[in-house]
C-alpha positions as CSV (number, residue, x, y, z in Angstrom):
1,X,-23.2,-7.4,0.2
2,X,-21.7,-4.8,2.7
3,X,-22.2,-1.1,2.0
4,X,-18.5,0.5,1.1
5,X,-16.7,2.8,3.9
6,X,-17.4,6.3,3.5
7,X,-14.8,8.8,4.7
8,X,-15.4,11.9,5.6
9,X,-13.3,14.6,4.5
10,X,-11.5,15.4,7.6
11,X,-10.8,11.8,7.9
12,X,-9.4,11.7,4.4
13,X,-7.3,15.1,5.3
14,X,-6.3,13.7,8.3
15,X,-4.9,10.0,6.9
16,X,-3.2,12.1,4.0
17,X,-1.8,14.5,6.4
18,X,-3.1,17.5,4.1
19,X,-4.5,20.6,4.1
20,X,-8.1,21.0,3.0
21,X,-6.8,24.0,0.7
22,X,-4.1,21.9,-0.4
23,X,-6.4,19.5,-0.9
24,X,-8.8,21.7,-3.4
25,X,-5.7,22.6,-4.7
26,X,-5.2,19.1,-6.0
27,X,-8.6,18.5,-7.3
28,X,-8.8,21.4,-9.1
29,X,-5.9,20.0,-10.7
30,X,-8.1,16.8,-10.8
31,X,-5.3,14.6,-8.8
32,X,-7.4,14.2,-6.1
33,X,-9.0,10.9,-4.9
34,X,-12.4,10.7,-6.3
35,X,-15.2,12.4,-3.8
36,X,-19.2,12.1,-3.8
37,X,-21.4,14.8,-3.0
38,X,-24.3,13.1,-0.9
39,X,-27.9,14.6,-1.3
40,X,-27.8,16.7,1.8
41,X,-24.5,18.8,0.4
42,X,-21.8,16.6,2.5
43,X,-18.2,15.0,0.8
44,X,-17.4,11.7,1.2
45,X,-14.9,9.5,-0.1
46,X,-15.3,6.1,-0.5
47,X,-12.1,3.9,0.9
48,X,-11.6,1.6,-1.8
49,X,-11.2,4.9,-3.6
50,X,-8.9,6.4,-1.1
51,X,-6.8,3.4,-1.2
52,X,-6.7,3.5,-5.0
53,X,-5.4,6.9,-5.1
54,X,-2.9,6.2,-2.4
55,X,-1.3,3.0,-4.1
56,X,-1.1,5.1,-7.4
57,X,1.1,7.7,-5.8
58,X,3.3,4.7,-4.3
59,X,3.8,3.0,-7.4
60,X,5.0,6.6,-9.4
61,X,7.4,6.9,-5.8
């Protein structure tokens, strides 16, 4: 079993095409794709997840 894709946030910013205060905007609002703090203090998000989130804002287009 393959370990999933972690993204980091710049990445995730980058393939969105958003700001990283936009961004917190958004999941402050909690319509954000879903993040994991690691134990060291970094943000990732996993690509599955990304993808999820992405296909969910399609669909409502």
């Amino acid at each position: 079993m393959s370990r999933p894709k972690l993204l980091k946030l710049p990445e995730v910013l980058e393939e969105i095409d958003m700001s990283r205060a936009a961004f917190y905007r958004m999941r402050a609002r909690g319509k954000a794709p879903r993040l994991i703090k690691l134990p060291n203090g970094q943000i990732r998000c996993r690509r599955d997840d990304l993808d999820i989130w992405l296909t969910s804002y399609q669909e409502a287009a």
